[in-house]
N, C-alpha and C positions, 0 to 999 in steps of 0.2 A: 374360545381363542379368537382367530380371527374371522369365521365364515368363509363361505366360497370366495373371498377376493383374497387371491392370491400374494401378499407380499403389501403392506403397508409400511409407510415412513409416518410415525407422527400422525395417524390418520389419513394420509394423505398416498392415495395410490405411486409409486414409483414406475413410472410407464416411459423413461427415456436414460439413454446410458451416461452414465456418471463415470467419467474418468479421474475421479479419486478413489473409486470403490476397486478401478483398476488398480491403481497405484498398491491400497491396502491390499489388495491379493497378492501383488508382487512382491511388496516388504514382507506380509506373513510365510509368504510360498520361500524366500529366501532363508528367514530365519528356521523355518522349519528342515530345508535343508544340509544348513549350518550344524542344530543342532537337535534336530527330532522331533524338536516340542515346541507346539507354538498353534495347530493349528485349529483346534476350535479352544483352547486358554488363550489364543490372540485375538481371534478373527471375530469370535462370538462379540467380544467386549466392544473392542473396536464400531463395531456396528450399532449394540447400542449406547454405547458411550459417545461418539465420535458422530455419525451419521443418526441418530434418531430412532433408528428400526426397533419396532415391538420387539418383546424378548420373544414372544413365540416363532414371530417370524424369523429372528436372528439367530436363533438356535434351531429351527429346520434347514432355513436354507444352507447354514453353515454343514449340517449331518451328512446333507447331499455333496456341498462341496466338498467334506473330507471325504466321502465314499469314491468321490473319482480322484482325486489325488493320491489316494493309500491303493486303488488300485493298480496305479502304473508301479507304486513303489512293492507295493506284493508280486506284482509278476517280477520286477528284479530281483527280491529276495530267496523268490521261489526258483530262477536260472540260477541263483549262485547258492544255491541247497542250505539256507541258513533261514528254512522254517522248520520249524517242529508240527506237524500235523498232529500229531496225537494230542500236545497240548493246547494246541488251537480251537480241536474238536469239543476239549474239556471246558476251555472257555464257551466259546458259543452254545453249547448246552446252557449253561447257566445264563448268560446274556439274551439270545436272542427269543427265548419266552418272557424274560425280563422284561424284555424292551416291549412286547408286545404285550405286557399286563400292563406296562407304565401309561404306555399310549392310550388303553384307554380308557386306565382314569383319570390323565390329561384332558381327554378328549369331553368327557363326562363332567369333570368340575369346570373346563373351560366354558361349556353350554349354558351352567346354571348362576355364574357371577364372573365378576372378574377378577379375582382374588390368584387367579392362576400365573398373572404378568408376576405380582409378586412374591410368589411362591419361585418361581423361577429366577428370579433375579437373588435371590435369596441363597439358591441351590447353590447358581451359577458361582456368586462371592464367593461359598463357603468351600465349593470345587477348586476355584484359581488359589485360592490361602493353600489350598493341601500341594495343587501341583508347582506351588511356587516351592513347599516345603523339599518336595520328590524331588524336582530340578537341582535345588542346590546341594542337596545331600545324599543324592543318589548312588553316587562312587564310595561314601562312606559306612554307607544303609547294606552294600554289594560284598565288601570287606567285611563286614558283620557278620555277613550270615553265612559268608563259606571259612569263617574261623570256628562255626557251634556247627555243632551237632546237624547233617541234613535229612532231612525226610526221605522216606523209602517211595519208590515213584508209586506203589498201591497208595501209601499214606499222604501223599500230595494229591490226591485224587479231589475229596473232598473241597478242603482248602481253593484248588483251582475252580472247582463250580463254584463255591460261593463268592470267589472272586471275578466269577463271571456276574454274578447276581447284581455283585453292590453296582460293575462296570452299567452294565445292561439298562439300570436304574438311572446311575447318574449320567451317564451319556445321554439317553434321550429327554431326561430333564434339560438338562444342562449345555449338552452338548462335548463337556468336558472331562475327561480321564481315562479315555483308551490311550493316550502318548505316555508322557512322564509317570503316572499311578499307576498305571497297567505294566510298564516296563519295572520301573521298582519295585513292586508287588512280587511282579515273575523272578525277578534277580533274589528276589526273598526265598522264594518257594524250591527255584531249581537252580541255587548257587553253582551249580557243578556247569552251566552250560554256558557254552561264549555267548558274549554280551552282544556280539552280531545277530547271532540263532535269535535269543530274546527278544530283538528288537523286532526283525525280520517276523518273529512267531505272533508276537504282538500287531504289528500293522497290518500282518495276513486276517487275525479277527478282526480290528476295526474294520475292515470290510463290508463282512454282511452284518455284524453291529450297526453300522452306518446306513447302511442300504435300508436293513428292515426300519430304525428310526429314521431316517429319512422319507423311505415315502409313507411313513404312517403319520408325520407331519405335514406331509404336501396332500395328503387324505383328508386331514383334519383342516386344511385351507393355512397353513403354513410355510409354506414357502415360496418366495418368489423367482421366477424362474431367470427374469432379465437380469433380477440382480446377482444370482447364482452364474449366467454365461459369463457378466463381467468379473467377477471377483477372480473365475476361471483363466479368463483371457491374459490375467497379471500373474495368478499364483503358479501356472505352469513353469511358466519361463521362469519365473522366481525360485523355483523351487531348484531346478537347473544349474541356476548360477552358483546355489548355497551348496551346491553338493558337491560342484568346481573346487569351492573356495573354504570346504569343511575340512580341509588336510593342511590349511596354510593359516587359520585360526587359531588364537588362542581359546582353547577351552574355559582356562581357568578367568578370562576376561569375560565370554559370553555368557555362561551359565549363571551367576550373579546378576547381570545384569537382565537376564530373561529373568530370572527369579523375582529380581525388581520390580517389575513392571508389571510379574502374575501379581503379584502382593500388593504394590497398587492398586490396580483396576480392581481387585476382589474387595479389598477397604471401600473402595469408592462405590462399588454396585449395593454393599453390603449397608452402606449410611444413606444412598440414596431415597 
């Protein structure tokens, strides 16, 4: 991947603050609060689409960045008792040995070629095509599964570890599908619970999901740190505002258009 220097642009060391990286933490920290989903199927692209950043770099630094974002939004979820611990526990069984087989044979094939950039960029595509799918059809996918028949909570057992496994997987590849795949999934498996609980139970695992791939790419010499305080310094307050302004939004406007622009960037990583 990248060696012990910490965060490359382009080859090119990033050693002073960029107040566009600001901005893009702020526009993805808003949408995310808007609508849930956005924050490594935006942030990740963004970086290498928009600013240059290696995918290795741009998908660690980003794991850290959502691991301290999803954590302010886990301790509000867990004050206002809309997590499910048991099935968070079931996820992160399955995820966070994941994430730590992923890393490193990451870490393993990144040493021996470079074939690893686009292996990732690869992933990355084929992750935004799914979570653009989940975004726009998530309320329809929810309506489906609490009309059939639901799984008995022993017989969701399963099911939920391995949907820890695939998360575990692609997240630290990719950096992409604990938000929208992770919560449609869940609304698949545990129809019967409110979609607050879900989401809530969901961002409580991307946590230590985020944390273990996170520093197992700042390990592997993947993430940069200056570029992670900025991206911070925008997405906080961003996120703030969207959470303001997520009760006076049209849904049926936003969701499409987030769906857009996953399905974009995924086409355009994917031809690249």
């Amino acid at each position: 991947m990248q060696g012990p220097d910490h965060g490359t642009t382009g080859g090119c060391m990033l050693e002073h603050f960029d107040g566009l990286h600001a901005v893009a933490g702020l526009l993805v920290g808003v949408m995310v609060g808007l609508t849930g989903v956005g924050g490594g199927s935006l942030m990740t692209p963004i970086l290498v689409l928009m600013f240059g950043i290696s995918p290795g770099t741009a998908v660690g630094t980003d794991l850290l960045f959502a691991s301290v974002t999803k954590m302010a939004g886990s301790a509000v979820h867990h004050k206002s008792e809309t997590v499910d611990w048991k099935i968070m526990r079931r996820l992160a069984m399955g995820s966070v040995p994941a994430a730590l087989v992923t890393l490193l044979t990451v870490s393993y094939f990144g040493k021996i070629g470079k074939e690893t950039g686009h292996v990732i960029l690869t992933v990355l595509g084929g992750m935004l095509i799914l979570t653009s799918a989940a975004t726009l059809f998530q309320k329809q996918l929810a309506v489906f599964a609490k009309s059939h028949e639901r799984l008995g909570d022993t017989q969701a057992l399963w099911p939920t570890l391995a949907l820890g496994i695939v998360l575990g997987v692609a997240v630290t590849i990719s950096s992409v599908g604990a938000g929208a795949i992770g919560v449609t999934a869940l609304l698949m498996l545990y129809p019967a619970l409110r979609v607050s609980r879900i989401v809530g139970t969901d961002i409580a695992h991307a946590v230590p999901l985020t944390l273990v791939a996170g520093f197992g790419h700042w390990f592997i010499g993947d993430v940069n740190m200056l570029l992670l305080g900025t991206l911070l310094l925008g997405s906080l307050p961003g996120a703030v505002i969207g959470s303001m302004l997520s009760s006076r939004s049209p849904d049926h406007i936003l969701r499409p258009a987030l769906a857009a622009v996953l399905l974009a960037s995924g086409i355009k990583l994917l031809t690249s």
